[in-house]
C-alpha positions in Angstrom: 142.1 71.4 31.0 139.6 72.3 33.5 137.1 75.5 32.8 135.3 77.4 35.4 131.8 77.1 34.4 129.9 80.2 33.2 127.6 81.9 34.9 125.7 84.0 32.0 123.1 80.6 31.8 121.5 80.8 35.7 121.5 84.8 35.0 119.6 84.3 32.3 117.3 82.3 33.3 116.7 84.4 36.2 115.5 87.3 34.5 113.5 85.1 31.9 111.9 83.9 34.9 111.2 86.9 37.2 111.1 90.0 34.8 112.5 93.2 36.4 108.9 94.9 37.1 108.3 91.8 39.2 111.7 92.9 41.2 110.9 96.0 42.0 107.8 94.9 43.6 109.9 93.9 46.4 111.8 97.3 47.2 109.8 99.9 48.7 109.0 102.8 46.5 111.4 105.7 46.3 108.7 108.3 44.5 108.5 111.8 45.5 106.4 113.2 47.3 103.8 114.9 45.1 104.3 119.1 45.7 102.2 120.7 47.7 99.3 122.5 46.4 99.4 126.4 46.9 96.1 127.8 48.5 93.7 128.7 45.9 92.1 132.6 46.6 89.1 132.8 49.0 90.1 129.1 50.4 90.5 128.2 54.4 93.1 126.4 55.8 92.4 123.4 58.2 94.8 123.7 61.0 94.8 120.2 62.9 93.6 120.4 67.0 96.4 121.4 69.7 96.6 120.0 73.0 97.1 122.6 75.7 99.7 122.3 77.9 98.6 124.2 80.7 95.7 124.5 83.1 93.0 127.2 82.1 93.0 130.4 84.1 90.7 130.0 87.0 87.5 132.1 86.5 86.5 134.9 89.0 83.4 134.1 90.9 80.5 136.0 89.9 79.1 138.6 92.3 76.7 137.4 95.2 73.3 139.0 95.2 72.9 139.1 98.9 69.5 140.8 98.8 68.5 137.5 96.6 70.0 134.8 99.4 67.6 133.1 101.2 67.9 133.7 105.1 68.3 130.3 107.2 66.5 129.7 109.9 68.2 131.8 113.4 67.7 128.0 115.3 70.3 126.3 112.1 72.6 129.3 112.7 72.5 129.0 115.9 72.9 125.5 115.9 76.0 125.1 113.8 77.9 127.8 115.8 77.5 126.1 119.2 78.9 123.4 117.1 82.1 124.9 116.9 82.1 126.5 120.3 80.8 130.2 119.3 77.3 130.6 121.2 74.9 133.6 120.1 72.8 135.2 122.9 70.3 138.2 123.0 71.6 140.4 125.3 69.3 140.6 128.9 66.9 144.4 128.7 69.0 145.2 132.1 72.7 144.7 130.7 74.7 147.2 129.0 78.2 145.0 130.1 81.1 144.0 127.7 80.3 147.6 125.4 77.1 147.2 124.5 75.8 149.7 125.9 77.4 152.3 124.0 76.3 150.9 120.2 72.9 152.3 120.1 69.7 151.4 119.6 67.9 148.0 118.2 68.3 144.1 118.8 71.3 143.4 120.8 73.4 140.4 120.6 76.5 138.7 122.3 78.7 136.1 120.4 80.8 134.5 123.1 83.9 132.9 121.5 86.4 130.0 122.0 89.2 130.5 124.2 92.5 130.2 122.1 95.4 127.4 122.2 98.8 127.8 123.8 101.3 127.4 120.7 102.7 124.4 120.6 105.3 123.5 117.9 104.2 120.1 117.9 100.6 121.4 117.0 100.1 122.7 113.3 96.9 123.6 114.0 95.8 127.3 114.9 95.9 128.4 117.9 92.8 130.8 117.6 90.4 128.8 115.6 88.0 131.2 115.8 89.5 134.7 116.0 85.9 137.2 115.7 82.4 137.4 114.3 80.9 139.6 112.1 77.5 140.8 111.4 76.6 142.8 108.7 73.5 144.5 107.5 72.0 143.7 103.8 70.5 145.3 101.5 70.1 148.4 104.3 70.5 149.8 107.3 73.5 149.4 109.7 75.1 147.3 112.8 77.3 148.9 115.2 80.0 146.2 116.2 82.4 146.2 119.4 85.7 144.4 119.6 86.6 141.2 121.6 86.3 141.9 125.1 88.6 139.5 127.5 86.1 137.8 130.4 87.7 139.0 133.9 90.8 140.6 131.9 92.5 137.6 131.6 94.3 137.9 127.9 94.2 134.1 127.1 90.2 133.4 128.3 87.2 133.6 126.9 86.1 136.4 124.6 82.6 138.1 124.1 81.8 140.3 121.4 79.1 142.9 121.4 76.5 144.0 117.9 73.7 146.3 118.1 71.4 146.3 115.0 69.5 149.2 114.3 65.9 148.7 113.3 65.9 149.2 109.7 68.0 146.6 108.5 65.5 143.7 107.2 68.6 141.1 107.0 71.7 140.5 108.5 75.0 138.3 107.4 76.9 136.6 110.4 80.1 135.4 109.4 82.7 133.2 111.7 86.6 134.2 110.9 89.3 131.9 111.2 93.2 133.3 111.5 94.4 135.7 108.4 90.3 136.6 108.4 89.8 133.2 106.3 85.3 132.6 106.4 85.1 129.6 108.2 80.9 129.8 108.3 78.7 132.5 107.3 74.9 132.7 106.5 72.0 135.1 105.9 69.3 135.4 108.6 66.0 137.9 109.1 66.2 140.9 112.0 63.2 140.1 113.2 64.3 136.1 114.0 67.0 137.4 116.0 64.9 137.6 118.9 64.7 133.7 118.6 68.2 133.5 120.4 68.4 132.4 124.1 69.4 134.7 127.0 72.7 133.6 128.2 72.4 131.6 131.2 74.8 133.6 134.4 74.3 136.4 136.8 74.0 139.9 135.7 75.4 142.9 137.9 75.2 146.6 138.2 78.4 146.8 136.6 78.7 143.8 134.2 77.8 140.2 133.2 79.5 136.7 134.4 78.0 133.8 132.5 77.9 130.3 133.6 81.1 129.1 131.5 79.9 125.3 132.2 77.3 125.7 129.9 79.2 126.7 127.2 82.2 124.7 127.3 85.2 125.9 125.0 86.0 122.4 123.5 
């Protein structure tokens, strides 16, 4: 009669072999965690770094100290304007044309702008690059300031703008502004280098001024 073998030997001689600590070698470990340990009195708790997640707040720029700028030369000024198509002129002793005679005393100037674009949808860019000047006084005195005046009345031509600085402002800040009053240039120059600027080069008249426009082109 034939007898299925046992199989209590090879189990045997397994465990003699390989004893059970040697097993459990090859199983990972299934220990608990140790608890953790509650913060003692008077002790700080390390909190690990965070990352942010959003873009810091932008500062506000600090507060410009005009009276501490240091005024560029009239000729630089002068130079970067005619540049894009704004010219500076002192205005001739015998002209009080396009307002400036009614702003009072001291150094008179002319800022002859840029004629505008015709819209064109096909055009994203402005159609007034240049829409006015300013010119303001620093640290003291004053500058009387007349608007854009239309050369011959003609509403898309060229415009001239008329400033009168009075004697006792030391310093004066010209700015050039773009459409929505957006600073497209500005700088700091001395009173007394204003008198540096060029007469305009035309033909004055009892009752106004007409300036040779092909020495200032618009383009």
């Amino acid at each position: 009669m034939f007898t299925r073998p046992s199989l209590s030997l090879p189990l045997l001689l397994v465990f003699s072999l390989f004893p059970a600590s040697a097993l459990a070698q090859g199983r990972p470990s299934r220990r608990p965690s140790p608890p953790v340990a509650a913060a003692r009195p008077g002790s700080v708790a390390v909190v690990p770094p965070t990352v942010a997640t959003t873009d810091a707040l932008a500062q506000p720029r600090p507060t410009l100290d005009l009276s501490e700028v240091i005024p560029v030369p009239v000729s630089a000024v002068d130079g970067m304007l005619r540049r894009m198509r704004v010219y500076l002129f002192m205005v001739p002793a015998a002209s009080s044309a396009y307002g400036v005679g009614a702003l009072g005393q001291g150094r008179r100037i002319w800022a002859l702008l840029p004629t505008c674009r015709t819209v064109n949808p096909d055009d994203d860019r402005p159609p007034c690059p240049v829409e006015r000047v300013t010119v303001e006084a620093v640290v003291r005195g004053n500058v009387n300031a007349g608007t854009p005046t239309f050369l011959g009345g003609m509403a898309d031509g060229r415009r001239v703008q008329s400033f009168v600085v009075e004697p006792s402002a030391p310093r004066v800040r010209l700015r050039i502004l773009g459409p929505t009053n957006s600073i497209r240039y500005e700088a700091v120059v001395e009173v007394e280098r204003l008198g540096d600027l060029p007469e305009p080069e035309g033909t004055l008249a009892p009752d106004g001024f007409s300036f040779d426009l092909t020495r200032y082109p618009a383009r």
